[in-house]
N, C-alpha and C positions, 0 to 999 in steps of 0.2 A: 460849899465845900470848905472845910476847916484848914488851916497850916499842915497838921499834921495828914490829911488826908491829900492834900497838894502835896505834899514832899514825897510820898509814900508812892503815889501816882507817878511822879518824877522820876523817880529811882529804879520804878518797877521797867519804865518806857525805856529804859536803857538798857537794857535787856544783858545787864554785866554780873555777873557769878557775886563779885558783892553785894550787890541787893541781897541775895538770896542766903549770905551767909549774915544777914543780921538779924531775919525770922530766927535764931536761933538764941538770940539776946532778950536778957530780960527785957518787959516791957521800953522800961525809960529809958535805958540804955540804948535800945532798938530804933526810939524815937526821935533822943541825940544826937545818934549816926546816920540816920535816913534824914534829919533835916542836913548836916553837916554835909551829904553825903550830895544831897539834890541842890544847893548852893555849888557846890563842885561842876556839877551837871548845867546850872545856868549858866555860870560863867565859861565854861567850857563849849558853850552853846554859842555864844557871841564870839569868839575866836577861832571855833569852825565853822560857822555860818554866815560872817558877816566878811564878803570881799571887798566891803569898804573898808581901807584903813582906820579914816576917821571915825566914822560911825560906830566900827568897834571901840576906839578909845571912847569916844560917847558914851556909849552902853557900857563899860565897863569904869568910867567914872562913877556913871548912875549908882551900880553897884558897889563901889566903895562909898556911896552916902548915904546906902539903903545901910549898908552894915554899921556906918557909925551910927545910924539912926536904934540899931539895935542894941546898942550899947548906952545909948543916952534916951532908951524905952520909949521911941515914937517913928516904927520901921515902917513902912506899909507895905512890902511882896508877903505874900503869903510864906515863902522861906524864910526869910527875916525874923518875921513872928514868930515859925517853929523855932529857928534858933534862941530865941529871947529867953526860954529859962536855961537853956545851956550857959547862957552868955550870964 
């Protein structure tokens, strides 16, 4: 599975009305907001899912190295990557 099909996958399982108002977006633009859109969605995943305090701050460090890693072009989540030409 590609970034773009990982994100896209992410966004749909969220079953929220904006998934569905980005099918209306040009291509690229589509693919910018559905990665941006599924980065929303994992992190939002580890603060309602994780009733460990710690462990959420864990997993949500991870995530802020995963994104400077997308900034400095060596990410490794599959959102990350989609993000990488927006960034």
């Amino acid at each position: 599975m590609n970034p773009d099909q990982y994100c896209q996958d992410k966004a749909a399982q969220s079953g929220s009305s904006f998934y569905y108002s980005f099918l209306f977006l040009p291509p690229e633009k589509r693919r910018a907001i559905t990665a941006l859109y599924a980065y929303c969605r994992e992190v939002d995943d580890v603060v309602d899912e994780c009733s460990d305090a710690d462990l959420a701050r864990t997993k949500l460090a991870w995530w802020r190295q995963e994104i400077a890693g997308a900034f400095s072009g060596a990410p490794q989540h599959p959102v990350a990557n989609a993000l990488m030409p927006v960034v």
